[in-house]
N, C-alpha and C positions, 0 to 999 in steps of 0.2 A: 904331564898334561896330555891328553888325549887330543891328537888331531885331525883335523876332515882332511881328505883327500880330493883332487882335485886335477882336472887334465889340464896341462899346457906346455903345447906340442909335442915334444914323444918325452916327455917325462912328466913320472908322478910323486907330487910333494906333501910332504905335509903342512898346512898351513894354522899357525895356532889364531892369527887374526882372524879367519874364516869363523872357530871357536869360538873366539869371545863375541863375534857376531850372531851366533847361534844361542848364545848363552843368554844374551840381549834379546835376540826374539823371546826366547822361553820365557823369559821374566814378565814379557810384555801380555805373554798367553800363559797365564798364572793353570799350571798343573801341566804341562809339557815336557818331558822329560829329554834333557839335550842329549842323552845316548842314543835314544830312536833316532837323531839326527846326523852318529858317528853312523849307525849302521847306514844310515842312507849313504852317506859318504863313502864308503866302505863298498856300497855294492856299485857305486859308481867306480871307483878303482877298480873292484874286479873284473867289470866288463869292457873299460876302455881300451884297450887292444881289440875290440872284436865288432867296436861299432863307430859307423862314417865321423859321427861328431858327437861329442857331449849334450850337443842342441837336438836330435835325433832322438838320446837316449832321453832327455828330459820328456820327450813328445812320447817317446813308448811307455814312459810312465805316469802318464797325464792323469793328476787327481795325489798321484803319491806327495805330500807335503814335505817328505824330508828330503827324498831326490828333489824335488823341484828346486829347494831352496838353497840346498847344498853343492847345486849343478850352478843356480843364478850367482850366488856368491862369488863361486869358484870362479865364473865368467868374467864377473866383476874385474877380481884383482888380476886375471891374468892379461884381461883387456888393456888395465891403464897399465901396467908393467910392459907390455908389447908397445905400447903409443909411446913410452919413457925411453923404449931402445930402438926407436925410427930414428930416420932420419930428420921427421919435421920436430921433434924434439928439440923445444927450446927452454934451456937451462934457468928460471926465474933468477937465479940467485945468483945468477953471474951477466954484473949489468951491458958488456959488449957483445952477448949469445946472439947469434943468429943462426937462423934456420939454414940448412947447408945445401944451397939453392944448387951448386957444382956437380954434386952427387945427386942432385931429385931429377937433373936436366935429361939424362938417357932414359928417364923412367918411363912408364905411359903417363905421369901426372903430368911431367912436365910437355910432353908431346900433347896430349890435351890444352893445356892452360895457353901453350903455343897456336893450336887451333883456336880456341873461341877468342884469343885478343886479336888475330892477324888483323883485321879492320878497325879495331876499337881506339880510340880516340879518348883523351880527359873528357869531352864534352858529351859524350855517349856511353860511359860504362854502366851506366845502369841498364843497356841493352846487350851486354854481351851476353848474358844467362837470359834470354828474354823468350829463346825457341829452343831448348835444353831441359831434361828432367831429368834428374837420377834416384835409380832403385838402388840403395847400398841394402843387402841382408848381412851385413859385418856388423858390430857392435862400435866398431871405432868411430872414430872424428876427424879420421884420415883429412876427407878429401875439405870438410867445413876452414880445417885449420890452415891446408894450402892454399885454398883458393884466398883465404884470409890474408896472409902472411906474404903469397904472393903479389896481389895485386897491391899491396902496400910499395912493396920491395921495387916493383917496375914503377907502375904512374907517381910513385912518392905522392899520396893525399894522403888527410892523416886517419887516426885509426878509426875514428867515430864513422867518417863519410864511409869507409872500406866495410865495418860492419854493419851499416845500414843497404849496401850493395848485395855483400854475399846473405842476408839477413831473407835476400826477395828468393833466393835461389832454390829452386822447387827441388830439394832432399828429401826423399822420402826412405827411411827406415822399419820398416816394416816391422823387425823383431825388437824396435829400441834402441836407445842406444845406454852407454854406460856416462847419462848427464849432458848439460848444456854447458859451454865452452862460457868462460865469463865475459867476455863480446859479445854474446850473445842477448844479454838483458833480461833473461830468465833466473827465476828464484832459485840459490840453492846452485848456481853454476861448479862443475867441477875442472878446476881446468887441466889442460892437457898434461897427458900420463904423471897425475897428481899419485902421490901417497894416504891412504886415508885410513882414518880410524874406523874400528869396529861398527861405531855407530854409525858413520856416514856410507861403510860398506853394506851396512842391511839397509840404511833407506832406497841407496841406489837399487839393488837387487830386486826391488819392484818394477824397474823402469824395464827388464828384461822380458820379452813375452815370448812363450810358445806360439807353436801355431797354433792350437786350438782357442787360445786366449786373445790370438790375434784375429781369427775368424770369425767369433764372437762379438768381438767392438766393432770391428769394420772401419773403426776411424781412417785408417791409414790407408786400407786395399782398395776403396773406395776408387780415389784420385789414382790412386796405383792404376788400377785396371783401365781407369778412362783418358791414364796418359798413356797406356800403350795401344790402347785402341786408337787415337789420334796422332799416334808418331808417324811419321813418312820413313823413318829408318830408325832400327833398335842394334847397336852395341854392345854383345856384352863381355867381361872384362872378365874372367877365373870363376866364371859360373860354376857351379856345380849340379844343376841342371835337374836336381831331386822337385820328387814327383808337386810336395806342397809349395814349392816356392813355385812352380811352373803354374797352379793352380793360382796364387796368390797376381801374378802377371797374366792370367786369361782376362782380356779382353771381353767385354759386355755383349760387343757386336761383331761381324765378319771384316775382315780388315782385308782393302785391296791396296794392291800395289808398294806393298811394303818393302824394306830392302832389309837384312840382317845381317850379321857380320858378325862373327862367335872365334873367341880360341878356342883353342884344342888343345892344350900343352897337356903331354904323355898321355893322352888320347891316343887310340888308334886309329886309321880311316874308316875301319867297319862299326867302331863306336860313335864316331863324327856323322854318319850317313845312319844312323839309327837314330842318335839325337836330334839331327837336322829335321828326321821326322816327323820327332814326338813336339819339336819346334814349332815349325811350321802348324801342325793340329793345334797346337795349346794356344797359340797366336793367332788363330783364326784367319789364316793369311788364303786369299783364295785372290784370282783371277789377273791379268798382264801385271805387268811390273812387277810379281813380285821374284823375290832373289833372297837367294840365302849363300851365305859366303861363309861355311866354317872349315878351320884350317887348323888340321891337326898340328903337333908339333910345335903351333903359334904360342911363342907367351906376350903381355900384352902389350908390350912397348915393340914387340917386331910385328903388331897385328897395324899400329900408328904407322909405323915405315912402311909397309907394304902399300899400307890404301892411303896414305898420307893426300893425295890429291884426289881422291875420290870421296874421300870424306871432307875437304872445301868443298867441294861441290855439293854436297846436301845440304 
């Protein structure tokens, strides 16, 4: 059997489920020849060592159908395979599993979840996310499934009220995600770091978008752009600071008095003070108050400890 190839993290596999997903698309598009789809594969193995990300290379090939789809696939299963070996990976089929709240507690998530509950109260959680927005450009369900699982685990309500809470919680994924968490109440839920067949691997592989696919809808960057224009402070957590995600977070109008606050990890300071620039410009930040805090070397649970009381204060 001939297999596609596919990036996740520094090694390259072959995947024969990838195949029989491709084999399923062709059949669906009667005269498509699934080789044209090893070659696309194939050229995406050849250049992964040479370019930022797979997501990158699919945008440098914008219109190519076999890279596209041999890139979304590949996304696919390496996504719920990384969501399977987290930490918030919880085991269906073993009825005691819990989420390993011990180990998530030094993390930035748990330094977060620490901040927006410190006030919160049974009688008020549906206002803890009430002045919070998040831009994830990751594919996962990271943070949906924490903030899920967590506020279960502390206020003890049960799971219905918990997913009608996180349900308000203004998540914005820009490039998709890989499926909706079955808490969620959306058709067709996959839930976290699932297994799936061929067939459920090509339907997902739609829900992934480039940017130019994402620039096109607008659905998403819309609200994107006019909750960063309305933020009083922006956070951000392992950005990678590339040019169209910075485009995707420009701001409609001039934004005064903003505060920001950016890692650096293996960054250097003359990269951080060149960022901060192109920052500051893409965020349309002008006039008093505004402040930009990025700090090289930060990863983002030491970026929590640092400003931990400055950020109560926003």
């Amino acid at each position: 059997m001939v297999n596609i190839y596919f990036h996740h993290g520094n090694m390259i596999k072959g995947d024969p489920k990838i195949y029989e997903a491709i084999k399923l698309h062709c059949a669906e598009e009667e005269g498509r020849d699934p080789n044209l789809f090893v070659y696309g594969g194939r050229k995406i193995a050849d250049a992964i060592y040479q370019i930022s990300s797979i997501d990158s290379f699919i945008e440098n090939h914008h219109g190519d159908q076999e890279i596209e789809l041999c890139g979304k696939l590949g996304i696919c299963e390496a996504i719920l395979k990384a969501e399977a070996k987290s930490l918030m990976f919880v085991n269906p089929r073993k009825a005691e599993a819990r989420m390993d709240f011990a180990n998530l507690s030094p993390t930035w998530y748990g330094s977060l979840f620490q901040l927006l509950i410190s006030n919160a109260q049974h009688g008020n959680l549906d206002k803890i996310f009430e002045n919070v927005s998040f831009v994830v450009f990751n594919y996962d369900r990271c943070l949906e499934q924490f903030f899920y699982k967590s506020l279960i685990n502390v206020f003890k309500i049960s799971e219905n009220e918990v997913a009608e809470i996180v349900k308000t919680i203004k998540i914005y994924h820009p490039y998709g995600t890989v499926g909706s968490l079955p808490w969620q109440g959306i058709q067709s839920p996959i839930p976290f770091g699932d297994q799936l067949e061929a067939v459920e691997l090509l339907n997902l592989s739609s829900q992934i978008k480039t940017y130019s696919e994402q620039v096109k809808e607008k659905t998403i960057i819309a609200p994107v752009r006019h909750s960063m224009g309305q933020a009083e402070a922006v956070i951000f957590l392992g950005f990678g600071f590339h040019s169209q995600n910075m485009d995707i977070l420009t701001p409609p109008i001039k934004t005064h008095g903003k505060k920001v606050f950016s890692t650096g990890f293996e960054l250097s300071e003359e990269n951080c003070i060149a960022i901060g620039n192109t920052m500051r410009g893409a965020l349309k930040m002008e006039g008093r108050g505004t402040e930009t805090h990025f700090r090289a070397g930060f990863k983002c649970s030491k970026l929590f400890e640092d400003y931990s009381f400055v950020f109560k204060g926003l």
